[in-house]
LUMPA-63880 format. One record per residue (C-alpha): residue number from 1; residue in one letter; x, y, z. Coordinates in Angstrom, 2 decimals. Layout:
<nodes>
NODE     n   res         X         Y         Z
NODE   NUM     A         X         Y         Z
...
</nodes>
This chain:
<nodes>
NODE     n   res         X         Y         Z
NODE     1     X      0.29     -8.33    -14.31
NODE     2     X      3.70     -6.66    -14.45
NODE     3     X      5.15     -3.79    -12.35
NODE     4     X      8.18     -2.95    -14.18
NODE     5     X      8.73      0.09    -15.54
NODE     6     X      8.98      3.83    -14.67
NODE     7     X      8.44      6.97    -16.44
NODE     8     X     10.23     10.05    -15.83
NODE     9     X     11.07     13.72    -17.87
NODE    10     X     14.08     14.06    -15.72
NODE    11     X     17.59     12.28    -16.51
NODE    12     X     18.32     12.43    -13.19
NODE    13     X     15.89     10.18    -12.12
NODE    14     X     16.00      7.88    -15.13
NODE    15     X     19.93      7.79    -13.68
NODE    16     X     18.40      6.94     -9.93
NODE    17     X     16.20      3.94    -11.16
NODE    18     X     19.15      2.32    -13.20
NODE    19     X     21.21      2.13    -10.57
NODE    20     X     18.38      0.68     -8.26
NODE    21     X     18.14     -2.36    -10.78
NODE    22     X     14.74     -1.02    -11.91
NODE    23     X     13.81      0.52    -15.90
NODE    24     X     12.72      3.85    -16.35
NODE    25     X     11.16      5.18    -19.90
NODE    26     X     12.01      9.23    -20.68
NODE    27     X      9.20     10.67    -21.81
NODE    28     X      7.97     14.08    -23.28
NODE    29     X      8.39     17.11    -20.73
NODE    30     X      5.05     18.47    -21.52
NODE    31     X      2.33     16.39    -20.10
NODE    32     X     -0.32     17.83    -18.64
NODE    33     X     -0.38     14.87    -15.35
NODE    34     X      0.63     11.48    -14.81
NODE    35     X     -2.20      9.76    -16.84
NODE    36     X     -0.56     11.14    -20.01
NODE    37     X      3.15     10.24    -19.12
NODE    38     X      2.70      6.77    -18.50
NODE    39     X      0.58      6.37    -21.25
NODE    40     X      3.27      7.73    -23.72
NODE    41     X      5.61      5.36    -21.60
NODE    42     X      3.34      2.26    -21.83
NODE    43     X      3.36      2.59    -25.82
NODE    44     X      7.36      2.29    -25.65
NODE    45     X      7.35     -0.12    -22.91
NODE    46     X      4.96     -2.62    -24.23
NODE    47     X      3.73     -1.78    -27.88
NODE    48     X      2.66     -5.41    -28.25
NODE    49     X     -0.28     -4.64    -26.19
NODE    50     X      0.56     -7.03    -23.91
NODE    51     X     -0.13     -5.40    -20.17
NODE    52     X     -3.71     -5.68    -18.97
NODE    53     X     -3.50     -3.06    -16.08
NODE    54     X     -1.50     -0.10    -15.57
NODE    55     X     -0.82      0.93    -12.25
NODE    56     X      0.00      4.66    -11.47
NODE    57     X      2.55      5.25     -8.09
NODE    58     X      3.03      8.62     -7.59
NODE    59     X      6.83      9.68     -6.69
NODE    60     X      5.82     11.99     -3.96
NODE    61     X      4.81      8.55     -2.02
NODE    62     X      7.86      6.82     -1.74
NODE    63     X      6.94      5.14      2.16
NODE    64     X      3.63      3.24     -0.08
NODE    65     X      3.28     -0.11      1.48
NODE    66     X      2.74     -2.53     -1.28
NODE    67     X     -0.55     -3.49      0.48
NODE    68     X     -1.85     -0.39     -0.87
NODE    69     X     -1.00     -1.19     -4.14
NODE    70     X     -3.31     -4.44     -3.88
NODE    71     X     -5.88     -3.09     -2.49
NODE    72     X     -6.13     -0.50     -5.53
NODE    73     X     -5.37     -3.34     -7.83
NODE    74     X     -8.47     -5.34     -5.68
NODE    75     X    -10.75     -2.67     -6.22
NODE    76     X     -9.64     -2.48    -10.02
NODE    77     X    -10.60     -6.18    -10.09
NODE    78     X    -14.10     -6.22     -8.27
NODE    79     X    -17.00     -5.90    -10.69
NODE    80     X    -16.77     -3.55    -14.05
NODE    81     X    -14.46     -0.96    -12.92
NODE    82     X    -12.37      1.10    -15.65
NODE    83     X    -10.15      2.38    -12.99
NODE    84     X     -9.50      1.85     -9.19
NODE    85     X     -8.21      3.77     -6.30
NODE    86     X     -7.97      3.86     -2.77
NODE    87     X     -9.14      6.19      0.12
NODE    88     X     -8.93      5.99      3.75
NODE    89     X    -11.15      6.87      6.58
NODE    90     X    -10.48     10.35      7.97
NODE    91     X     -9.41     10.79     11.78
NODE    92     X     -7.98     14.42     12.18
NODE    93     X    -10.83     16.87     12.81
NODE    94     X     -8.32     19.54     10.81
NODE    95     X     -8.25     17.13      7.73
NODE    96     X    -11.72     17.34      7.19
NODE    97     X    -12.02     21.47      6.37
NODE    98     X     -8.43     21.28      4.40
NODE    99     X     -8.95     21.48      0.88
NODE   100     X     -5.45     19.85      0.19
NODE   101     X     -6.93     16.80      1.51
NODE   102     X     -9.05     15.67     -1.50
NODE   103     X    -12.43     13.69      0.24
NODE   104     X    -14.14     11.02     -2.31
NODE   105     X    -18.12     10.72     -2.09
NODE   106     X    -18.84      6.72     -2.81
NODE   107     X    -21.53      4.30     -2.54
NODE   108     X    -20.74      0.85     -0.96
NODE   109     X    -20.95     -2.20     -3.22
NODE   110     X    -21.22     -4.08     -0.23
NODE   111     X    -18.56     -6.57     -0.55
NODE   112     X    -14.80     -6.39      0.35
NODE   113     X    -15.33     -2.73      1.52
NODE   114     X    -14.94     -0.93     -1.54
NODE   115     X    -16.78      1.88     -3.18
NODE   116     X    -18.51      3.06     -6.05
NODE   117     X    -16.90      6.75     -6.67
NODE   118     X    -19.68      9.13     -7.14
NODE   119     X    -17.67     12.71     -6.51
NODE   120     X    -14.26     13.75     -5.90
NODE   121     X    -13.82     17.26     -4.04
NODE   122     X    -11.70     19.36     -1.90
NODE   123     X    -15.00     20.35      0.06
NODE   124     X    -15.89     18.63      3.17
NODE   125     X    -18.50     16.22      1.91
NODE   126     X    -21.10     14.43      1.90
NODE   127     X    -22.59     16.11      4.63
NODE   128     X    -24.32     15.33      7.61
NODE   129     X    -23.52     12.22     10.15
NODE   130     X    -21.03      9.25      8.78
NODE   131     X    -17.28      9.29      7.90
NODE   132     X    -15.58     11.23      5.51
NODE   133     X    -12.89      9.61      3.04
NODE   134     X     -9.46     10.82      2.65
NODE   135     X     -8.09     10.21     -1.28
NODE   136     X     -5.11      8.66     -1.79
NODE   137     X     -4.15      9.29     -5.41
NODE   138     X     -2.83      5.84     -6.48
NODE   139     X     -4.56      4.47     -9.77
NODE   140     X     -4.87      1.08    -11.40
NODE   141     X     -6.00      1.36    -14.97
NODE   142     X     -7.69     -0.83    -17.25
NODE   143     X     -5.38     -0.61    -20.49
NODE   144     X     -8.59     -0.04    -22.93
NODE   145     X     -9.58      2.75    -19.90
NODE   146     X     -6.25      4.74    -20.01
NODE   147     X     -6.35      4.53    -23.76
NODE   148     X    -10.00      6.12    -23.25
NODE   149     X     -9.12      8.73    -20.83
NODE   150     X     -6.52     10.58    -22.27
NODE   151     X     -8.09     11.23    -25.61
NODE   152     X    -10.85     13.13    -23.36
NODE   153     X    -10.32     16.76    -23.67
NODE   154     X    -10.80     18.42    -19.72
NODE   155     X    -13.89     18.67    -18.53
NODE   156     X    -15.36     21.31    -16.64
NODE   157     X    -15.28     20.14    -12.96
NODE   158     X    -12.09     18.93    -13.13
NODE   159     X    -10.77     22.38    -14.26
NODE   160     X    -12.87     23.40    -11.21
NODE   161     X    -12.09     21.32     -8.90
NODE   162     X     -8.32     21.21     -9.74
NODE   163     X     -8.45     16.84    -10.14
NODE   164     X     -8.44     15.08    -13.04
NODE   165     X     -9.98     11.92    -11.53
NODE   166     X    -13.37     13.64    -12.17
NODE   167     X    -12.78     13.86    -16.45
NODE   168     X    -13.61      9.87    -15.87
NODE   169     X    -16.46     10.16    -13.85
NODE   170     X    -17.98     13.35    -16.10
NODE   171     X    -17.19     10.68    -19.37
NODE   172     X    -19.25      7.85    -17.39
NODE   173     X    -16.41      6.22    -16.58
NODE   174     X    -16.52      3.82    -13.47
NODE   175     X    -14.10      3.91    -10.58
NODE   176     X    -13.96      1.63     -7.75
NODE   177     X    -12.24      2.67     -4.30
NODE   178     X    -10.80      0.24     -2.21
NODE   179     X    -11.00      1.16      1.42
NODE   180     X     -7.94      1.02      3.85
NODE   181     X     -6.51      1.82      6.90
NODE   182     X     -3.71      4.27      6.38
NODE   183     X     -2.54      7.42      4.63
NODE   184     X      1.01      6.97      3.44
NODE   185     X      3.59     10.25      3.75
NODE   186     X      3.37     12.02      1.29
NODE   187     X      6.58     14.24      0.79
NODE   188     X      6.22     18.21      0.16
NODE   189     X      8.56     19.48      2.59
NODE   190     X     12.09     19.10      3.49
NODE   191     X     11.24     17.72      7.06
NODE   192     X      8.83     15.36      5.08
NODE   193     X     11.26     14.21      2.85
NODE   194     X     13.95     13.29      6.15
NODE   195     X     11.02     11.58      8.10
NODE   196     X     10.47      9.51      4.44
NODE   197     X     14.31      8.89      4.92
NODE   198     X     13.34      7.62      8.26
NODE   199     X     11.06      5.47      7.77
NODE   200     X     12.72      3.97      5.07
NODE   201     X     15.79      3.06      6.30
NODE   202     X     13.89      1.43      9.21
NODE   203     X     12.53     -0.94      7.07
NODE   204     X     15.76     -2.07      5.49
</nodes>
């Protein structure tokens, strides 16, 4: 596997990865999500075909610890998955009512703690006893899989729902969720984005 390359509509940002030794790829400015953009990007980036998996970061995550990256990539890796993800176990009593806080129904495999994803939804489910599972929207693709889901045309619960992750499962697509410990910050607000800075410089 290679983790290389970035894709961005913005100049700006193309600009910011240069200069942090990285690669970015421009790409069209009117994709309908992420799925789309680094699928145009991954057909400049490597037309040879030669990437197996595609992992999707999202930019509003920039505190990820790269052991959440593996553990998406692990549950990518463990049995027939097309795609994996990660979730985490909820804790806040207020998290589990708030529909910004996407909750992911999943049966165990019953190895490595990771899940079979049965249902995405901003609802509070499943219900009764047991823990709910906060979504963390990090993907690892299958190349054949990405190829596969972004030729599907919407489908009706993700409209509904507002979450594309469920155009795979409607298609009979399989996702695997790899379970783990922590939510990283996600940044939507100024004081998020100085606490980000925070933590950040911290680490260097």
């Amino acid at each position: 596997m290679r983790f290389r390359a970035g894709r961005t509509d913005a100049e700006s940002v193309a600009d910011a990865v240069a200069k942090a030794g990285g690669e970015a790829v421009m790409t069209r400015p009117d994709h309908a999500s992420g799925s789309d953009r680094i699928h145009e990007a991954l057909q400049m980036f490597d037309p040879e075909r030669g990437i197996e998996v595609i992992v999707n970061l999202q930019g509003d995550l920039p505190t990820l610890d790269p052991k959440l990256v593996r553990a998406c990539v692990a549950a990518l890796n463990e049995g027939e998955a097309d795609i994996g993800t990660i979730a985490a176990e909820i804790v806040r009593e207020e998290e589990r009512t708030n529909p910004n806080v996407v909750k992911v129904v999943g049966s165990p495999l019953g190895r490595g703690g990771i899940l079979k994803a049965l249902y995405f939804t901003r609802a509070t489910a499943p219900y009764g006893d047991g823990p709910l599972y906060h979504h963390i929207g990090i993907y690892a693709y299958r190349r054949a899989a990405l190829d596969r889901f972004v030729a599907l045309p919407p489908s009706p619960l993700e409209s509904r729902e507002k979450l594309e992750q469920l155009r795979a499962l409607e298609a009979d697509m399989r996702i695997h969720v790899g379970l783990v410990d922590t939510v990283p910050l996600g940044v939507d607000t100024p004081a998020d984005l100085a606490r980000a800075r925070e933590l950040l410089e911290s680490r260097s």
